[in-house]
C-alpha positions in Angstrom: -2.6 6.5 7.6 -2.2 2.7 8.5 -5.0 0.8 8.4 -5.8 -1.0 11.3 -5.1 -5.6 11.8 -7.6 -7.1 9.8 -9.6 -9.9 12.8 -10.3 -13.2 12.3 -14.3 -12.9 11.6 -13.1 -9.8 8.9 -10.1 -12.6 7.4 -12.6 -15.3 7.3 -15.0 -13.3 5.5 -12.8 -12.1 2.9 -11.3 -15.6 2.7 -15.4 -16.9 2.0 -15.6 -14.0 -0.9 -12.3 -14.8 -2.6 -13.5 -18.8 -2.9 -17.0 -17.2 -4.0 -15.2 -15.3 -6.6 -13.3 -18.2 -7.9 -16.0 -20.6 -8.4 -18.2 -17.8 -10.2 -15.3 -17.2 -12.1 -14.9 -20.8 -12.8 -18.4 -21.3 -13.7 -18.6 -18.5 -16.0 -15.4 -19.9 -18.0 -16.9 -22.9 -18.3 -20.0 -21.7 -19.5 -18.2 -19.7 -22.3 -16.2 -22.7 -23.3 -19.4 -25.2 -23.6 -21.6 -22.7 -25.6 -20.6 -22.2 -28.7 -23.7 -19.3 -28.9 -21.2 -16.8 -27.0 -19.4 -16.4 -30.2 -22.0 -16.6 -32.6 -23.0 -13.1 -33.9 -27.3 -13.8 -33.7 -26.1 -13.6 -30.0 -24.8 -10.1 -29.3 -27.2 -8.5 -31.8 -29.8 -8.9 -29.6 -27.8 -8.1 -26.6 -27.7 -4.4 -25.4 -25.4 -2.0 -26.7 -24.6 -1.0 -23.3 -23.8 -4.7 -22.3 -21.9 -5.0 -25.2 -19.5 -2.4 -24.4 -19.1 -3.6 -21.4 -18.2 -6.9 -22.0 -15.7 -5.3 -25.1 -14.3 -3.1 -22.6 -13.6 -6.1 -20.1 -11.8 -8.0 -22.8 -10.0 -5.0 -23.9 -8.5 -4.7 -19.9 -7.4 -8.3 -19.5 -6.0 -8.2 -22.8 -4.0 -5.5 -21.7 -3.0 -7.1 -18.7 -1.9 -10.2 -20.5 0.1 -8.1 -22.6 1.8 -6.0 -19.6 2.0 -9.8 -17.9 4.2 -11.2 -21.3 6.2 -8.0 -21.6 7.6 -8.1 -18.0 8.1 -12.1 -18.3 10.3 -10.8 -21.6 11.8 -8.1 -19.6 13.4 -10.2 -16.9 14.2 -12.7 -19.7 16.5 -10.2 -22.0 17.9 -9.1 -18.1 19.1 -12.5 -17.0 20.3 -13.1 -20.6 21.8 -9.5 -20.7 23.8 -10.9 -17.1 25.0 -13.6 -18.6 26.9 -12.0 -21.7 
């Protein structure tokens, strides 16, 4: 079933969350790269196990999707060279 046109007051408000988002994300970047305790092991000991899978689990997923990013960058590499032999 199509969904119906987005409005202007629904295209704003996504627009708002997406620039939300970034800057968190931002934020929380820089925060990792200034703190050296967020790879100090004292840290996560006395962080909850369930907090600690999560965060594993999160790296896990976007190193996956690094990895799926690199392979298809590869794959249309070997296919325009494969075109040109």
């Amino acid at each position: 079933m199509p969904r119906k046109p987005l409005g202007k007051d629904q295209k704003a408000k996504m627009q708002a969350a997406r620039k939300t988002t970034a800057r968190d994300r931002q934020a929380a970047l820089e925060t990792l790269k200034s703190n050296a305790q967020f790879v100090h092991p004292k840290l996560w000991v006395k962080v909850a196990p369930e907090v600690q899978e999560a965060v594993l689990k999160a790296i896990r997923r976007a190193q996956r999707g690094a990895r799926q990013a690199e392979i298809a960058r590869l794959q249309k590499k070997i296919e325009k060279l494969q075109a040109e032999m």
